[in-house]
C-alpha positions in Angstrom: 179.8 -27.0 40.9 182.0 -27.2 38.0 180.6 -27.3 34.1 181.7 -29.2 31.0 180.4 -28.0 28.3 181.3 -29.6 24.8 181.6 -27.3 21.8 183.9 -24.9 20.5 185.8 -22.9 23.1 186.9 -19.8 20.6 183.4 -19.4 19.6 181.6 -19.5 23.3 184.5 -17.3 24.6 183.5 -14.9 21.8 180.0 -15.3 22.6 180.7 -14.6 26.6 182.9 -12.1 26.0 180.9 -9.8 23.8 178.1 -10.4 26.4 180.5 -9.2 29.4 182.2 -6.1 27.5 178.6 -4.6 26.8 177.8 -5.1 30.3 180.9 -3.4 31.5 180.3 -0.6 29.0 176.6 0.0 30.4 177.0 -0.6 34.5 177.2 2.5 36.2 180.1 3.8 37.6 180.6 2.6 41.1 178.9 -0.8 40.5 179.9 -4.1 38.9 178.8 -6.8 36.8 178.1 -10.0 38.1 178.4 -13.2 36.3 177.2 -16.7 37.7 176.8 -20.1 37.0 174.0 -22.4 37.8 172.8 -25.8 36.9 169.7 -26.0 36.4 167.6 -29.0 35.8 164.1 -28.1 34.4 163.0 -28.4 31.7 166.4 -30.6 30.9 169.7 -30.4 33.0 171.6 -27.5 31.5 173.5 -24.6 32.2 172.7 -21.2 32.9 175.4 -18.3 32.7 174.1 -14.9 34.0 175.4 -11.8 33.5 174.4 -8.9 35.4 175.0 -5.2 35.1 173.9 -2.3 36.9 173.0 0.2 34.3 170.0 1.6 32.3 168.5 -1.2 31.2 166.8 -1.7 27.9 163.6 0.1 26.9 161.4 -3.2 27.5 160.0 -2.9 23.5 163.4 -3.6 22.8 164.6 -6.5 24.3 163.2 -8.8 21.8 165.0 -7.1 19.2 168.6 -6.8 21.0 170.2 -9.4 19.4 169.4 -8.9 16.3 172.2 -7.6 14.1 172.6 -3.4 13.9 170.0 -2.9 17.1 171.3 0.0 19.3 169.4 0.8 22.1 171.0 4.0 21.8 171.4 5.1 18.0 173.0 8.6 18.3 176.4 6.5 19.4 179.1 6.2 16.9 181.6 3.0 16.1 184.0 5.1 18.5 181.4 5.0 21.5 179.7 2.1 21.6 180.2 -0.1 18.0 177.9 -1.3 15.0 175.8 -3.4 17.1 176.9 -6.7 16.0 178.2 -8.4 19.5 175.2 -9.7 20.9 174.1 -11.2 17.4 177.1 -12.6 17.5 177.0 -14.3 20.8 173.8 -15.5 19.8 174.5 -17.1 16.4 178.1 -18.8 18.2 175.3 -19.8 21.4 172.5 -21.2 19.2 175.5 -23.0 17.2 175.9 -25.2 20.5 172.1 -25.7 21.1 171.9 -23.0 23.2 169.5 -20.0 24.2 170.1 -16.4 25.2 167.7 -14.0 26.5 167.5 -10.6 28.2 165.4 -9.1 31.0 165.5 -6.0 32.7 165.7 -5.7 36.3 163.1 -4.3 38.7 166.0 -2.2 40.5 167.4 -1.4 37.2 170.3 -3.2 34.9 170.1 -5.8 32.5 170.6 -9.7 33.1 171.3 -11.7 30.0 171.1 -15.3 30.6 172.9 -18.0 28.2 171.5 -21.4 28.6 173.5 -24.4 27.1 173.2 -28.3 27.3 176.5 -30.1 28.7 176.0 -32.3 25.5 174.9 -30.3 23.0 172.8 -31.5 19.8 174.6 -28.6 17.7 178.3 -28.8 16.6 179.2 -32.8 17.6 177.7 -34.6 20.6 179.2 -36.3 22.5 179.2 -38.1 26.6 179.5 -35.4 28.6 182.1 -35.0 31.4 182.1 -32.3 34.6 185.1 -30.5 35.0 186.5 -27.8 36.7 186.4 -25.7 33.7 184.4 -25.4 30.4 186.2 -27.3 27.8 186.5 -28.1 24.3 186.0 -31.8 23.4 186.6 -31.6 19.8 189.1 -33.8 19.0 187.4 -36.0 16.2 185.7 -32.8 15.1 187.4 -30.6 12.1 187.7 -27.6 14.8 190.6 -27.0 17.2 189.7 -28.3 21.0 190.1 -25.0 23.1 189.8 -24.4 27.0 187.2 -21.7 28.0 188.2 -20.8 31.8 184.9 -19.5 33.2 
């Protein structure tokens, strides 16, 4: 099924794509990551974006710390390895910004899975009717932000 979601494009895309690069950075060679798209209806209609890697996981004391900003799961890398540890925080804050939720979970056969969750009318940047389309767009005309198409 398609998704609209109304916010700001540049700042979901930078919330998705800092999810997807640390996947691809932690999957094992040979394996993928997966991402999928759901609507979901309880506890409200809304949106759920998995993605799913094949790698390590997270040590499970952790994952309520991993997106906070600095958290490493592995603190002996280096800005040329694996960064600061600012991407996740920052697809949260840009997530949370549209009303949204991210979480984390390990998974029994090992990887990670980190789920986004966001309204097709979000309360956060500027509600408005919302509209199903074949993409995730940017309705943001009468808001003081460029309107942006997110392709997902």
């Amino acid at each position: 099924m398609p998704a609209h979601i109304q916010g700001d494009a540049r700042l979901l895309q930078s919330a998705l794509d800092n999810i997807v690069r640390n996947a691809l950075r932690y999957t094992a060679d040979g394996t993928s990551v997966t991402l999928s798209l759901t609507r979901e209806h309880t506890p409200a209609e809304h949106w759920c974006i998995t993605i799913r890697d094949h790698g390590p996981g997270v040590p499970e004391a952790m994952l309520p710390q991993l997106f906070e900003p600095f958290v490493r799961v592995d603190e002996a890398r280096d800005r040329a390895s694996g960064g600061y540890g600012l991407g996740l925080a920052i697809a949260q804050r840009a997530i949370r910004l549209h009303a949204g939720e991210v979480s984390a979970r390990n998974e029994p056969e090992g990887g990670l899975t980190v789920s986004v969750e966001l309204l097709p009318e979000p309360g956060g940047l500027c509600g408005a009717e919302p509209h199903y389309h074949s993409t995730v767009r940017s309705e943001l005309g009468h808001c003081p932000m460029n309107a942006n198409t997110l392709n997902l």
